[in-house]
DRENNU-714027 format. One record per residue: x negated, y, z of N, C-alpha, C in turn; residue number from 1; residue in one letter. Coordinates in steps of 0.05 Angstrom, whole numbers. Atoms other than C-alpha are relative to their C-alpha. Layout:
% DRENNU-714027
+--------+--------+--------+--------+--------+--------+--------+--------+--------+-----+----+
|    n.x |    n.y |    n.z |   ca.x |   ca.y |   ca.z |    c.x |    c.y |    c.z |   i | aa |
+--------+--------+--------+--------+--------+--------+--------+--------+--------+-----+----+
|      X |      Y |      Z |      X |      Y |      Z |      X |      Y |      Z | NUM |  a |
...
+--------+--------+--------+--------+--------+--------+--------+--------+--------+-----+----+
***
This chain:
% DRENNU-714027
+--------+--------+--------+--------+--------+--------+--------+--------+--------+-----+----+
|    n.x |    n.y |    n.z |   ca.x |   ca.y |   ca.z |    c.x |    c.y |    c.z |   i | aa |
+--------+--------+--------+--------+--------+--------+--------+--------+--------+-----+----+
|     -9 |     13 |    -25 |   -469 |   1041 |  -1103 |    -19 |    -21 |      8 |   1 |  x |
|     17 |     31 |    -13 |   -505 |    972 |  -1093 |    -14 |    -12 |    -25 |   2 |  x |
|      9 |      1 |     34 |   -555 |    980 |  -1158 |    -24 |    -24 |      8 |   3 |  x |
|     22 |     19 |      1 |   -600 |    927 |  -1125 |     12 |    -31 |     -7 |   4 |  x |
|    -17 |     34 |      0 |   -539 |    868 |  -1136 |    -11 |     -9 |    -19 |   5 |  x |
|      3 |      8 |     21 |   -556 |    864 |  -1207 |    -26 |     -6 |      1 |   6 |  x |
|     23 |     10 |     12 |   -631 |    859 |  -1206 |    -11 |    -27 |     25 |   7 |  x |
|      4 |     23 |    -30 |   -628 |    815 |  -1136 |     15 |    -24 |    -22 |   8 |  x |
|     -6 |     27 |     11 |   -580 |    768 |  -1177 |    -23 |    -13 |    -22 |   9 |  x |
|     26 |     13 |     23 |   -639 |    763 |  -1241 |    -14 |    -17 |     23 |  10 |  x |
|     22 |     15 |     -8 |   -688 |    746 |  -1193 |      9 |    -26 |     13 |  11 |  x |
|     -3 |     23 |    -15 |   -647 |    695 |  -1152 |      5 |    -19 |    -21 |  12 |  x |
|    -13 |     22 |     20 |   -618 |    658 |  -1221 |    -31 |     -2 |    -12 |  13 |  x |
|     27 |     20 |      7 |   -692 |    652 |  -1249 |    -16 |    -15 |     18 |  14 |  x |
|      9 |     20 |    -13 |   -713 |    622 |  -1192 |     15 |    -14 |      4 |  15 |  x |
|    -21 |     30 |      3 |   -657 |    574 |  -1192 |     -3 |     -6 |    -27 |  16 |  x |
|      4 |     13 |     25 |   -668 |    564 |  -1257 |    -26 |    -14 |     -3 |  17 |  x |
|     38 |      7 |     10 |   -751 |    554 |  -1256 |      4 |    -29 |     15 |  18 |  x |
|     -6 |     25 |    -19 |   -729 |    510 |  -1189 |      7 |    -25 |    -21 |  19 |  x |
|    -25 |     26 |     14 |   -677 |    462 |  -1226 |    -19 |     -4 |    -30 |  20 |  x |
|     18 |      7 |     18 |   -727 |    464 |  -1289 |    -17 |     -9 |      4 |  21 |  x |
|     28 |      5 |    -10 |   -783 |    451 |  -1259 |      6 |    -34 |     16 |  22 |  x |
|     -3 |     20 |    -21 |   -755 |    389 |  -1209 |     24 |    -16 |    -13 |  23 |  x |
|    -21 |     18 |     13 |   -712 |    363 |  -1263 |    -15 |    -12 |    -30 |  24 |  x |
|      9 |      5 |     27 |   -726 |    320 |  -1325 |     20 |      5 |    -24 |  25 |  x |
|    -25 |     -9 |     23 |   -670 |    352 |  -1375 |    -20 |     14 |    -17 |  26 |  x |
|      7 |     -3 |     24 |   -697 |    368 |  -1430 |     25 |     21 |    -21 |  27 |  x |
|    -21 |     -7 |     17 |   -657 |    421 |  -1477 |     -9 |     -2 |    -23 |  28 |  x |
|      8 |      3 |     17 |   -657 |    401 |  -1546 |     -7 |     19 |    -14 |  29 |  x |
|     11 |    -29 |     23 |   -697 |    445 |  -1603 |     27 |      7 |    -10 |  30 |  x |
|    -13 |    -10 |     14 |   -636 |    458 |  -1636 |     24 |     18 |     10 |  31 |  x |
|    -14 |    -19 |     -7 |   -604 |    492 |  -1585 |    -13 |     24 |     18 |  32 |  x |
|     16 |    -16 |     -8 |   -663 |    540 |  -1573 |      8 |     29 |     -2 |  33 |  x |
|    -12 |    -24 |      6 |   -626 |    596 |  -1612 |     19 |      7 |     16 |  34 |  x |
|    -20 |     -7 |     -8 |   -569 |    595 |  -1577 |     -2 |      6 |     34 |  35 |  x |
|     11 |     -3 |    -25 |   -599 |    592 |  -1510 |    -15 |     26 |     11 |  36 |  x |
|     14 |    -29 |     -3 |   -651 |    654 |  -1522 |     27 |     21 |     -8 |  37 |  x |
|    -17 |    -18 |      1 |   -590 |    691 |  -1548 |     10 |      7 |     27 |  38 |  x |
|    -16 |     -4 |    -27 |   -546 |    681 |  -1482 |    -22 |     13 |     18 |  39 |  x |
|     21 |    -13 |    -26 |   -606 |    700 |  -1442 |     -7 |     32 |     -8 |  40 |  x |
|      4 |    -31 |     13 |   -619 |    760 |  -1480 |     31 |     15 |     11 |  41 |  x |
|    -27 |    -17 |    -13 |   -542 |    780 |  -1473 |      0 |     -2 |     35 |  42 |  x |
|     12 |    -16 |    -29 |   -558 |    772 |  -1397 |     -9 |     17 |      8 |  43 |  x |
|     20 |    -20 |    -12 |   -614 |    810 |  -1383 |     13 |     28 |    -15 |  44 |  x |
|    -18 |    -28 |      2 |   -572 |    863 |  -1423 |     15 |     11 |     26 |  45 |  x |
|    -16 |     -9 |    -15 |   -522 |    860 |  -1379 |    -12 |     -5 |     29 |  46 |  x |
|     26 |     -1 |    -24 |   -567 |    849 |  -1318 |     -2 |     36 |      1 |  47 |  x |
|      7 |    -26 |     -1 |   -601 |    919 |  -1345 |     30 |     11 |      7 |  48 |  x |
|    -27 |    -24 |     -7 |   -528 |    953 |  -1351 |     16 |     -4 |     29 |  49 |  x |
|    -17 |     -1 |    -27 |   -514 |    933 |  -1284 |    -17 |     15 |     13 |  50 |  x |
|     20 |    -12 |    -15 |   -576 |    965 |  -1255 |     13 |     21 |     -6 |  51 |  x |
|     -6 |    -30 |     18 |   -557 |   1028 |  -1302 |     29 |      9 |     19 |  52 |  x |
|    -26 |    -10 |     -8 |   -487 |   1033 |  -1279 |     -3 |      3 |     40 |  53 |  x |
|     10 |     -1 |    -29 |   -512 |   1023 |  -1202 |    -15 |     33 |      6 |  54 |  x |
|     15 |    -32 |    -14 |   -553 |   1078 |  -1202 |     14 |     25 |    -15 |  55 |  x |
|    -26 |    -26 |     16 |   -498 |   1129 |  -1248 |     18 |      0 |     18 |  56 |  x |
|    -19 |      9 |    -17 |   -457 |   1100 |  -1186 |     30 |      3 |     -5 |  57 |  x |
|    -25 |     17 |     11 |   -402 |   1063 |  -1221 |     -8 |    -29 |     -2 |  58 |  x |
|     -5 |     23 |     -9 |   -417 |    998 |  -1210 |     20 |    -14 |     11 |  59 |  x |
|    -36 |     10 |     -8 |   -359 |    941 |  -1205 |    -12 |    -25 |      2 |  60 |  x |
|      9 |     39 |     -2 |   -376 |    867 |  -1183 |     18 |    -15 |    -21 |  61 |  x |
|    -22 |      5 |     26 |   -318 |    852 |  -1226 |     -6 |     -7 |    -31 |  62 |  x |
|      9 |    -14 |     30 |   -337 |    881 |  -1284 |    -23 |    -17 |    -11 |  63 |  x |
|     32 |      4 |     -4 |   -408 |    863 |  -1276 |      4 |    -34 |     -7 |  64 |  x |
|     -8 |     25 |     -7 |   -389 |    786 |  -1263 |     17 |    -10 |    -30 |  65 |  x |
|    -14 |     10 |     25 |   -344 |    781 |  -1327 |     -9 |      1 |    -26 |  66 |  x |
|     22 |    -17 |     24 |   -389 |    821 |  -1371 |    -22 |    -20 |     -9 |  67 |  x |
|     30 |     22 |     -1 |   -448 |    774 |  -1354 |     13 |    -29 |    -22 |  68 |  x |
|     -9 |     14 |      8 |   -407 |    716 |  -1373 |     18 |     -4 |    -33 |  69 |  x |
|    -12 |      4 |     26 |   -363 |    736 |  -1431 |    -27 |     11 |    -22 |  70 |  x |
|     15 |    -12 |     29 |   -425 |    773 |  -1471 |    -24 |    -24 |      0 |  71 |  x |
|     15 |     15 |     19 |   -473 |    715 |  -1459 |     17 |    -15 |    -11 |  72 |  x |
|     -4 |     14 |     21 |   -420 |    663 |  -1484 |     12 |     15 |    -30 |  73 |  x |
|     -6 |    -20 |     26 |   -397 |    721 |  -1541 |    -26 |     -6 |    -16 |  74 |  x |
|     25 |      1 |      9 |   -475 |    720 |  -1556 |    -12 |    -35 |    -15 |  75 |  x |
|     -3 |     32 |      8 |   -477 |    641 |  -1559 |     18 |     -8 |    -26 |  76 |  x |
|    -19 |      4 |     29 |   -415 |    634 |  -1607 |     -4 |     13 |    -22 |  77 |  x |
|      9 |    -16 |     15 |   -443 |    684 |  -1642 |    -23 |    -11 |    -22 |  78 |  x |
|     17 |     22 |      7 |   -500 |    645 |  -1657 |      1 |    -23 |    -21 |  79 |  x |
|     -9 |     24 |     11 |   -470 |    591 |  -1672 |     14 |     -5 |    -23 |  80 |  x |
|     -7 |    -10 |     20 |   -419 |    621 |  -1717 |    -21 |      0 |    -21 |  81 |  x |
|     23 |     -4 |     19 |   -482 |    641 |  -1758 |    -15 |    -24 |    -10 |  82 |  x |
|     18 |     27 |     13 |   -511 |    575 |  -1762 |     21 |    -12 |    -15 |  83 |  x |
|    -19 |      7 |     11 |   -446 |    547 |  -1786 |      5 |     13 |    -28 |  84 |  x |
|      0 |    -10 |     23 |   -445 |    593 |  -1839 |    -18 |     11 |    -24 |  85 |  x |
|     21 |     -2 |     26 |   -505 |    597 |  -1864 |    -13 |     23 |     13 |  86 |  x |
|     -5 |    -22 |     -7 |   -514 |    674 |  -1842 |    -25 |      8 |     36 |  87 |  x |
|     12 |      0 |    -18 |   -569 |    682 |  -1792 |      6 |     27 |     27 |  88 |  x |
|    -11 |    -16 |    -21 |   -528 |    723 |  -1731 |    -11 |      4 |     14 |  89 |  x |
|     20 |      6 |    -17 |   -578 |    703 |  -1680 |    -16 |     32 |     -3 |  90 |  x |
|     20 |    -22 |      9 |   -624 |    754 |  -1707 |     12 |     23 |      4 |  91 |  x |
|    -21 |    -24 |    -10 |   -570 |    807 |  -1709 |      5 |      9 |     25 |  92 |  x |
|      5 |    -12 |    -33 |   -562 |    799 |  -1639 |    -25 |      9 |     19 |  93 |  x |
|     21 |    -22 |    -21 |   -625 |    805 |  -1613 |    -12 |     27 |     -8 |  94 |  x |
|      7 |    -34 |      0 |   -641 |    868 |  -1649 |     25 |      1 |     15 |  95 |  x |
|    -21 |    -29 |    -23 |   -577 |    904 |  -1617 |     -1 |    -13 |     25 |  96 |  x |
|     11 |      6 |    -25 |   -590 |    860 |  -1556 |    -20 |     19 |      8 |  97 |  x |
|     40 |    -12 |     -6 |   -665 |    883 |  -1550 |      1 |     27 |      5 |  98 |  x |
|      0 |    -35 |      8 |   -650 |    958 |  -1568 |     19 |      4 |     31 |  99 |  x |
|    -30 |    -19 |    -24 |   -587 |    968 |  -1515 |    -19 |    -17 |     28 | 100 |  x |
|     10 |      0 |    -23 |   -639 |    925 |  -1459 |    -21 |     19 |      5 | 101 |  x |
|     21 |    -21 |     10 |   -700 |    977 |  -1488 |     13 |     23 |     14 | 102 |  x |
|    -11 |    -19 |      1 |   -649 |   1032 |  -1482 |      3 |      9 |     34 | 103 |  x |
|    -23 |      9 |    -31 |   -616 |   1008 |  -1410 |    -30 |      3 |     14 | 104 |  x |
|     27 |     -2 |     -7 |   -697 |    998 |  -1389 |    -14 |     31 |      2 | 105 |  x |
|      5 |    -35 |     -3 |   -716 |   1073 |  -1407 |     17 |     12 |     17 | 106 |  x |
|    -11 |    -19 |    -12 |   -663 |   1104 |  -1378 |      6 |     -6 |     40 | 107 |  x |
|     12 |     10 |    -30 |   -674 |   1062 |  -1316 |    -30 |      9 |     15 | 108 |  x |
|     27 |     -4 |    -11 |   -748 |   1075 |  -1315 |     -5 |     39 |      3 | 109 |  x |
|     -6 |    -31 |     -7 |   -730 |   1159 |  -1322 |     10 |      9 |     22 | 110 |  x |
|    -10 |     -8 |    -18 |   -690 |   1155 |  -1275 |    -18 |      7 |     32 | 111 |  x |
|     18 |     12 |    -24 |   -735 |   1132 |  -1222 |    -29 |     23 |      0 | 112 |  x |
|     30 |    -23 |     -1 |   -793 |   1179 |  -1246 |      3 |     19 |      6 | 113 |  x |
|     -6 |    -29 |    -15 |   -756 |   1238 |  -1239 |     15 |     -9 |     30 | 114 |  x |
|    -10 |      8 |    -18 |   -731 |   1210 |  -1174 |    -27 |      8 |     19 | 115 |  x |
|     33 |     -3 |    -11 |   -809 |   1209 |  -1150 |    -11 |     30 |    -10 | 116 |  x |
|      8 |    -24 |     18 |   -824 |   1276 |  -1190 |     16 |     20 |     18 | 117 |  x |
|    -16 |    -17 |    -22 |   -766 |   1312 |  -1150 |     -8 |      3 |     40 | 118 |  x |
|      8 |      4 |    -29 |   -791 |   1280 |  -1084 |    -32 |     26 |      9 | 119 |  x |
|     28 |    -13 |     -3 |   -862 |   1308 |  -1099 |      7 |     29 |      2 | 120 |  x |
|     -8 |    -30 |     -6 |   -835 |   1380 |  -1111 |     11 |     13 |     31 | 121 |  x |
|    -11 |    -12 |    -40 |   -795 |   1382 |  -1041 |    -21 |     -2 |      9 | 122 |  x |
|     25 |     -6 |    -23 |   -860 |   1355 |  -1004 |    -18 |     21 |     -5 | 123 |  x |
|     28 |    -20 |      4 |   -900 |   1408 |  -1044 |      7 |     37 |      6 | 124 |  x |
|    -17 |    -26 |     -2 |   -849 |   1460 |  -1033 |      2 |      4 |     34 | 125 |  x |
|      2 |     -2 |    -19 |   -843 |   1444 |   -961 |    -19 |      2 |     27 | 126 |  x |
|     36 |     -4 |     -8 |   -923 |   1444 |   -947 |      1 |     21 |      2 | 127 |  x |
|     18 |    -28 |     17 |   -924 |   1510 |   -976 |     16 |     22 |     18 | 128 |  x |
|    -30 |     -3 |    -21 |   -860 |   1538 |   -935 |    -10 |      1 |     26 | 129 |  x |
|     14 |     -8 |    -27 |   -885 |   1582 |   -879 |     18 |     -9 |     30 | 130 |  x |
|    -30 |      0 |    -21 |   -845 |   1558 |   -809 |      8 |     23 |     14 | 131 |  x |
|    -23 |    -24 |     -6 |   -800 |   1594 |   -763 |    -20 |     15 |     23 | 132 |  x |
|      9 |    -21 |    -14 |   -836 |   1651 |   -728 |    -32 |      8 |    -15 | 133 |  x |
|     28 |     -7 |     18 |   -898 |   1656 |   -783 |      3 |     21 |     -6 | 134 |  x |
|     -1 |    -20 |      8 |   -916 |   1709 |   -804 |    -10 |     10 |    -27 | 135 |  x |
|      6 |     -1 |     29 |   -918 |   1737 |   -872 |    -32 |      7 |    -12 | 136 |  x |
|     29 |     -3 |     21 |   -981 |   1737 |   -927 |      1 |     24 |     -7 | 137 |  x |
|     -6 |    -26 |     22 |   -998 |   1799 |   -952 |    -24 |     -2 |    -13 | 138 |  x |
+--------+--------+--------+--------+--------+--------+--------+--------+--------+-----+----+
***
């Protein structure tokens, strides 16, 4: 349906982010570095699975909007949990993070090839495709 919302929202929140980083003096402390790359990682997941589901056309603003929010703070507590316990979680998540944005990334970048791959066959099919009153090859 509207598979450009999800990668229009990435680009508008890192430039509000670079903005407000860049023209601000905040500082985030080292120790909440982990927890920070995690959430961002569970973004750009769900970033990719919004592209994915856009172009499978099932996309839900809804969905999309709650997803973003509950899997990066899921990803954060997650984190955190792990530091609390000793138990390095962090790590856990970004492999199955990394793999399902890897995954969400391929099947985005297939899509699109055979998208261009199909195009090229019609124009080469329709080059070739005598018009209406031609007359046949022998």
């Amino acid at each position: 349906m509207k598979a450009w919302l999800p990668f229009a929202s990435l680009v508008a929140g890192f430039a509000i982010g670079m903005y407000v980083l860049d023209h601000s003096h905040v500082a985030v402390p080292a120790e909440y570095a982990v927890y920070l790359s995690v959430a961002a990682l569970a973004g750009l997941d769900t970033v990719f699975g919004g592209i994915r589901a856009g172009i499978e056309g099932r996309f839900q603003n809804d969905i999309f909007a709650s997803g973003f929010l509950l899997n990066t703070l899921l990803a954060a507590g997650l984190a955190w949990l792990g530091n609390r316990i000793g138990v390095s979680l962090a790590l856990v998540a970004v492999i199955s993070l990394g793999q399902r944005v890897f995954l969400n990334l391929s099947l985005i970048r297939r899509y699109y090839l055979n998208k261009i791959a199909l195009e090229k066959n019609r124009a080469a099919e329709e080059a070739d495709t005598p018009g209406p009153g031609a007359l046949p090859v022998k």
